[in-house]
C-alpha positions in Angstrom: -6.7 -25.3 13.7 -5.5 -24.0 10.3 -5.4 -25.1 6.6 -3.0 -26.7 4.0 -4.2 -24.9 0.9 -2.8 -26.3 -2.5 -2.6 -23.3 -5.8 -2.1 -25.1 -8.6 -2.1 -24.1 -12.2 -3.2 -26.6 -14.5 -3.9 -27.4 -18.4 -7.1 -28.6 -19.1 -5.5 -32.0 -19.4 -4.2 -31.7 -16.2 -0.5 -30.9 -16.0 1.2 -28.3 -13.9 4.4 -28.5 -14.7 6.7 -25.9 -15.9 3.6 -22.8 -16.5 5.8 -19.7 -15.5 9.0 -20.4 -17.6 10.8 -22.4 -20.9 13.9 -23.7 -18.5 11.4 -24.0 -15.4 11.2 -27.5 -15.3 12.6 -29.4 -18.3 12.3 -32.9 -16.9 11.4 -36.0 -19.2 12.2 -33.7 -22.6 9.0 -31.7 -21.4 8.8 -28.7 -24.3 5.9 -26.7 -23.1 7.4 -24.6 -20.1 5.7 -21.4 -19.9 3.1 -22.0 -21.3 0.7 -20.6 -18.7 2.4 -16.7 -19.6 0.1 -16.0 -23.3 -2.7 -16.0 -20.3 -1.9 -13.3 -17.8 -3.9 -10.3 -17.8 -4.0 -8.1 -15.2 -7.4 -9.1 -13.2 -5.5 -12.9 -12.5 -2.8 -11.3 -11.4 -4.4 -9.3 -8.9 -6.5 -12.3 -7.7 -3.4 -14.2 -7.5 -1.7 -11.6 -5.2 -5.6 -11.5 -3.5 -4.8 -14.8 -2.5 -1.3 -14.5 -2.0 -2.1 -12.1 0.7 -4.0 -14.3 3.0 -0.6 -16.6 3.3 0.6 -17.4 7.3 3.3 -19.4 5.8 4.6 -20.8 2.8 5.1 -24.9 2.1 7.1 -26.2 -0.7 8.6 -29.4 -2.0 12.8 -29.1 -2.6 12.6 -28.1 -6.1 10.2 -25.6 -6.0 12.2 -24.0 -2.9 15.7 -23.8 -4.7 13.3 -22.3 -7.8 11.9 -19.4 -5.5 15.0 -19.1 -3.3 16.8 -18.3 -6.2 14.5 -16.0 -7.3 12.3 -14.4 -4.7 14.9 -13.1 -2.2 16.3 -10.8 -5.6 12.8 -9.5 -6.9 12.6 -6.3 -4.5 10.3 -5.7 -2.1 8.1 -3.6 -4.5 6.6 -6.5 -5.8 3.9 -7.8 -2.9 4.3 -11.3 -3.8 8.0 -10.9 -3.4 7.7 -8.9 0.1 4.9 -11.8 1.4 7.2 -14.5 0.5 10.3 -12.9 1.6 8.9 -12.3 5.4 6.7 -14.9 5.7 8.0 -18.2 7.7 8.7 -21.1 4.9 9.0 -24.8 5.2 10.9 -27.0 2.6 10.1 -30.9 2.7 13.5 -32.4 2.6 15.7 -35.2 3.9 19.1 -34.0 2.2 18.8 -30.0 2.4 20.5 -29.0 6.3 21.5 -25.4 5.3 18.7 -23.2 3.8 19.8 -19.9 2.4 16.4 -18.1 2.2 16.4 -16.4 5.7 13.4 -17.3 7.7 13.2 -21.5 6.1 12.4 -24.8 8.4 13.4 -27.8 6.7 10.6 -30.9 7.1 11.5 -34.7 7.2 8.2 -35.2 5.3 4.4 -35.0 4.9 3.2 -35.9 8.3 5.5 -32.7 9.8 4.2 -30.5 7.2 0.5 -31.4 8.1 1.3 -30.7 11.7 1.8 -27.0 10.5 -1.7 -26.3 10.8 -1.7 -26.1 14.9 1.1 -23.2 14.1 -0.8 -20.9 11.2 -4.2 -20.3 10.0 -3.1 -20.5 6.4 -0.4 -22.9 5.3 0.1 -21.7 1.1 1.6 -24.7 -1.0 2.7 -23.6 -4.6 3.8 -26.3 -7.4 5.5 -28.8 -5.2 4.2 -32.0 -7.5 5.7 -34.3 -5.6 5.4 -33.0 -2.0 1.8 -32.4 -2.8 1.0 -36.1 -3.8 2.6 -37.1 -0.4 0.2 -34.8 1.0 -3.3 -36.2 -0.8 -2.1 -39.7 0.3 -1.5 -38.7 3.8 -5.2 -36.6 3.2 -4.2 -33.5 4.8 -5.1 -30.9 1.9 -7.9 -29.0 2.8 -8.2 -26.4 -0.1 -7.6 -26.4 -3.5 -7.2 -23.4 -5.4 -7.2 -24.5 -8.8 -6.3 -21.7 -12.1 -7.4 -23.7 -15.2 -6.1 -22.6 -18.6 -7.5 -23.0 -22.0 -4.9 -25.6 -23.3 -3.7 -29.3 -23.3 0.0 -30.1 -24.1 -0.2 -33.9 -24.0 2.3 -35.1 -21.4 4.3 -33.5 -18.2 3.7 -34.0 -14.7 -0.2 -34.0 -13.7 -2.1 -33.1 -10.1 -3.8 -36.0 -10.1 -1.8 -39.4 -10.6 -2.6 -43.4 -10.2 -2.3 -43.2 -6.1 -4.5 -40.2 -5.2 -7.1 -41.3 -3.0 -10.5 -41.5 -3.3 -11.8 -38.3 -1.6 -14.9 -35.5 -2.6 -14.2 -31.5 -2.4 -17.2 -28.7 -2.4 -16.9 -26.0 -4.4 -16.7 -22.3 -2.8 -18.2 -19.6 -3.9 -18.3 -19.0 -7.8 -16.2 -19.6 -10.1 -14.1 -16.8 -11.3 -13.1 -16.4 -15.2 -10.6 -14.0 -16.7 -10.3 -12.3 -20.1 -7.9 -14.4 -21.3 -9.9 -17.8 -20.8 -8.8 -19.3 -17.5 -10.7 -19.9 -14.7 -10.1 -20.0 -11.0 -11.9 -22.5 -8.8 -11.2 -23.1 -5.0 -12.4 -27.0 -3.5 -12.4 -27.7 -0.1 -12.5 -31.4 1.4 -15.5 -32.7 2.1 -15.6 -36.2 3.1 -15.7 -39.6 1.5 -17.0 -39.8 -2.3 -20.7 -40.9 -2.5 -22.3 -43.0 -5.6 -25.7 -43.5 -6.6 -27.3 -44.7 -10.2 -28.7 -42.4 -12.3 -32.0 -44.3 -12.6 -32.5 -43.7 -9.0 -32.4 -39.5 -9.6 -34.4 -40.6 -12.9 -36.7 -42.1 -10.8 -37.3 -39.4 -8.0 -37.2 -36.7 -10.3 -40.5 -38.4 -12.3 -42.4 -38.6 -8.5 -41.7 -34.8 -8.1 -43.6 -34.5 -11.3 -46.2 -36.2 -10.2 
């Protein structure tokens, strides 16, 4: 059985919307897009392509797709992240799309086919796709988060984590990883229901180890 991995890059604040261009994703007057570019340095790029690398296949929501279908399928095979994408079987949730023009696409119905793609690849790669991937959290078949947090709030946009996102914990793996620049990349994976306690109690056992 394979994975559903979610890369995401967020503000501190949360928002993912718009980082790699100005006319990227206006929506709702946002006037932030690109704002994730003052942060590239070489070393996140290379993780990024790192990770990039281990993709079986490629997931995305409609608006993302017509983004990298537009774009991907002109960048030239000398990029790697342009040669992975361009060869690598893609799936576009969508109920109105019926004629794909990036060679290799499958069009979804919805969530519950995309998380069936796991008994097909080892490595299911989701990219943006805010809405698609909210679908996906309520239907709980993420299994990894790979998460690139930059050193900035902008106050408003579109944000991972809304008012219906289920209650659910995630383990971090391995260490974190920072870059010169100041963000951070951090990769969750599910791990079961979310536990509470009261501090007192910890308080509590802590002062018997004392003892």
């Amino acid at each position: 059985m394979g994975i559903i991995v979610a890369n995401m890059f967020l503000t501190l604040d949360g928002v993912y919307q718009a980082p790699g261009g100005t006319e990227e994703d206006p929506e709702n007057g946002f006037g932030y897009g690109g704002w994730q570019t003052p942060f590239f340095d070489d070393e996140s790029g290379a993780a990024m392509v790192t990770v990039i690398d281990r993709i079986d296949a490629l997931l995305l929501g409609r608006k993302t797709y017509d983004i990298f279908a537009a774009y991907w399928p002109n960048a030239g095979d000398d990029s790697p992240i342009a040669a992975k994408f361009n060869t690598a079987p893609k799936y576009v949730v969508s109920t109105k799309l019926t004629e794909p023009s990036w060679a290799g696409t499958t069009v979804l119905p919805n969530a519950m086919a995309a998380a069936h793609l796991r008994e097909r690849h080892d490595e299911v790669h989701l990219f943006g796709s805010g809405d698609l991937l909210q679908s996906l959290f309520t239907e709980d078949v993420v299994d990894r988060l790979n998460l690139w947090l930059y050193p900035l709030t902008v106050g408003s946009g579109k944000r991972l984590f809304g008012s219906g996102t289920i209650p659910a914990a995630f383990r971090l793996v391995g260490p974190a990883r920072t870059f010169e620049k100041g963000a951070v990349g951090l990769v969750y994976e599910r791990a079961g229901e979310v536990e509470t306690g009261n501090m007192d109690d910890v308080e509590a056992r802590r002062s018997e180890g004392d003892g």
